[in-house]
N, C-alpha and C positions, 0 to 999 in steps of 0.2 A: 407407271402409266405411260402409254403411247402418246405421242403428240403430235400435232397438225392439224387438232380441232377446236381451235382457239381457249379462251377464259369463260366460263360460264358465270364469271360474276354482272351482278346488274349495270343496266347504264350501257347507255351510246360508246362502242366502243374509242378511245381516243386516237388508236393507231390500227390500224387491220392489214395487215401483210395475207396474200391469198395466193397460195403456188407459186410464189416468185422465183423466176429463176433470171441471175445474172453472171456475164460473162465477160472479162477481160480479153483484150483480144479476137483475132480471127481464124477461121482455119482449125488447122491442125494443132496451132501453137494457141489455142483458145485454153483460157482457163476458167474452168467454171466453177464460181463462187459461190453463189447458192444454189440447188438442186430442187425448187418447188418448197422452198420456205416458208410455211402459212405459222401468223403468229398475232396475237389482239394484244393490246396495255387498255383497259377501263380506267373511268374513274376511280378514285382509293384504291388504288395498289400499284404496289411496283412488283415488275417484273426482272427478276432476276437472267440476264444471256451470259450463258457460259458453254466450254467448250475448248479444245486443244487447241493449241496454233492452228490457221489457218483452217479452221472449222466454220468460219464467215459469220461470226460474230462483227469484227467491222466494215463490214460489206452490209450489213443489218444496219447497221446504225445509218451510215451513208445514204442507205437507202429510204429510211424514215426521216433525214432531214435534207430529203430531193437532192442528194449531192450526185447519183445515180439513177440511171432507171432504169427497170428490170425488161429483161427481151421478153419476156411472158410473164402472165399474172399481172397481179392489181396490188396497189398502196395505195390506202387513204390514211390521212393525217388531222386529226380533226374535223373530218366529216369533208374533207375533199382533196386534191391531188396534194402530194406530197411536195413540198417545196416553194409552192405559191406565199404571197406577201402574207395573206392573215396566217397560214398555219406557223411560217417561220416569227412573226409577230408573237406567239402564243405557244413561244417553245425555247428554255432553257437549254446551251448545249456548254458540256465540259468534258474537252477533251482531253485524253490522256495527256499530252503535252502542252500545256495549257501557254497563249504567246501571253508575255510582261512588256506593260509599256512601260521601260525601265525609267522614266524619267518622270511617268506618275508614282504620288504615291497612293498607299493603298485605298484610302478613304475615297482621293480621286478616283481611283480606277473605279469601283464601285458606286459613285456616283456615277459617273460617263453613263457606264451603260444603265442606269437608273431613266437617264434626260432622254438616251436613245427609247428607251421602250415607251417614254412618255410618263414615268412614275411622279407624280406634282399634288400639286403647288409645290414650292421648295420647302416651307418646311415640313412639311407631312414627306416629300422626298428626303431629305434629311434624318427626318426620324427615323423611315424607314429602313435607308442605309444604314443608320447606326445599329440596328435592330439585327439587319442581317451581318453586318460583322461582326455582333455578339456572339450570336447564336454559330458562327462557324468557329468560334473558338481562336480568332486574331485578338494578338495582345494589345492593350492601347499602346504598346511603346513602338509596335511596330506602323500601327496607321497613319500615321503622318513618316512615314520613312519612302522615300522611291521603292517602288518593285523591283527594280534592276537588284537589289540587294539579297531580297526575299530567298529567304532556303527550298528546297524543291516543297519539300510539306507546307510549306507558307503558301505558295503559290496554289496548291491544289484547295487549298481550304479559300484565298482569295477568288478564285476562279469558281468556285458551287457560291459563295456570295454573289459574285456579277450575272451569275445566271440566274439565279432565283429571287434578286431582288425585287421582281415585277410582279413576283407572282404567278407565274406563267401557268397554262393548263397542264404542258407536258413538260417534262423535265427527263433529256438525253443525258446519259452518263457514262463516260468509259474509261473507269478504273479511279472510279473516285478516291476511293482509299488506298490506294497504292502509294508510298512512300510517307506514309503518316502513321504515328505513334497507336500507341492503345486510345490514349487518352481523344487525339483529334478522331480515328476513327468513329468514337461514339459522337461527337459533337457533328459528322458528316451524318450518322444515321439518323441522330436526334433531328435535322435537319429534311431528312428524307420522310423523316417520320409522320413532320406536321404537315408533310405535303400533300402527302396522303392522307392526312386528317382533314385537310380542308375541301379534298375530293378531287385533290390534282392525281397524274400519273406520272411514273416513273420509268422507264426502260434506261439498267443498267448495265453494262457488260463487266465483267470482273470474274478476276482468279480468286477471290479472298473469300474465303468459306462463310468466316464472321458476317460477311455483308451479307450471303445468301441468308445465313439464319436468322440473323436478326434485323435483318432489313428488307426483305422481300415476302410477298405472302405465294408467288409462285415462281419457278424457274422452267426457264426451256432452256435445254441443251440440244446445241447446233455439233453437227459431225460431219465434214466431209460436204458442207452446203445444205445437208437437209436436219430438220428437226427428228431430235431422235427418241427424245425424252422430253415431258411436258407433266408436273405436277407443284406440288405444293414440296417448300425445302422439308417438311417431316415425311411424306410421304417417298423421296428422291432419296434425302440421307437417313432412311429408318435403318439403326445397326450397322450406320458406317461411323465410325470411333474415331477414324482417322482425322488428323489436323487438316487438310487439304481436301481438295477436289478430287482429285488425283483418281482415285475409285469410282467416281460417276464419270469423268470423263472414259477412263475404259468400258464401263458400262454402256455409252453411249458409242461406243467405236467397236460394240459389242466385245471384247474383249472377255476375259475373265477377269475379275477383280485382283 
């Protein structure tokens, strides 16, 4: 299936990208990252963004949490501009490289940004934080330890905790499961899972197939700045066997497989 005609699932869309196109640079030396990008995240579901290097998958993201603006076309983010205090209020973001305040530890860290988004009374903030450190699969021995210590897969599993602690409506991701076990990747989906159960969205960027399958109910693949492919992960990997991406990404760089 073609893409660039958003999600036809119900519900106000949460994110609407409409022919975006953005450009690094001026001139001749201009690099242009998206190519008229149109792309929706609804309510309950996550949307899977993949694609080769530089296919402007992070240039998408950047762009849904007002860190860029596009030279043409439109972004809304929860029903109005991209960036503004309520949509960033009401948006979960974990990025690939997630910063450690190495001198808190984990429990801390995950409280902080609990008090920042206003999650209270303390102990119902409390519970809550304990709730979400469960659920990402941090050990007790490690939450009271400094993050400075924390292994890369520690951190990325602390990091989807401090973001989704609040409960946010939308929830950015880029590359959640990358450097985590079998085991943590399922406790980040399990995680993805109820978020989308409770009617939140998700837009995640990632090479990891597993995420696409089991954790997304649609993908768009970005090539070259534009949307190239847009379906459901059966429809995208029907009779591709392969452990990787690898085969829809040339699909989508029209290639042969």
């Amino acid at each position: 299936m073609t893409a660039g005609t958003g999600s036809q699932a119900d519900g106000e869309a949460l994110v609407e990208v409409r022919d975006a196109h953005v450009d690094y640079g001026h001139g001749a030396k201009a690099v242009h990252a998206l190519r008229g990008a149109t792309l929706d995240v609804r309510p309950g579901e996550c949307v899977a963004l993949v694609g080769p290097n530089g296919s402007g998958k992070s240039t998408t993201l950047r762009l849904v949490l007002g860190l860029v603006r596009p030279r043409s076309g439109s972004v809304r983010v929860l029903g109005g501009a991209a960036g503004r205090r309520a949509a960033r209020a009401s948006t979960g973001f974990v990025p690939e490289e997630a910063r450690r305040f190495g001198r808190l530890t984990g429990r801390e860290t995950v409280d902080l940004f609990a008090r920042l988004q206003g999650v209270g009374p303390r102990p119902a903030r409390r519970q809550r934080v304990a709730a979400m450190l469960e659920a990402v699969g941090l050990e007790a021995s490690a939450l009271d330890r400094a993050v400075g210590g924390y292994s890369r897969g520690m951190a990325r599993r602390l990091a989807l905790a401090a973001a989704a602690v609040s409960e946010p409506r939308l929830l950015v991701l880029d590359e959640p499961t990358s450097g985590l076990d079998p085991h943590g990747v399922d406790d980040v989906l399990r995680v993805v899972a109820a978020h989308v159960a409770r009617g939140g969205g998700v837009l995640v960027s990632t090479h990891e197939r597993v995420t696409v399958e089991q954790g997304c109910q649609r993908v768009v693949a970005l090539a070259e700045g534009r949307v190239a492919l847009e379906g459901s992960p059966a429809e995208l990997l029907a009779g591709d066997t392969s452990a990787s991406l690898g085969p829809l990404f040339r699909r989508a760089l029209g290639m042969t497989p």
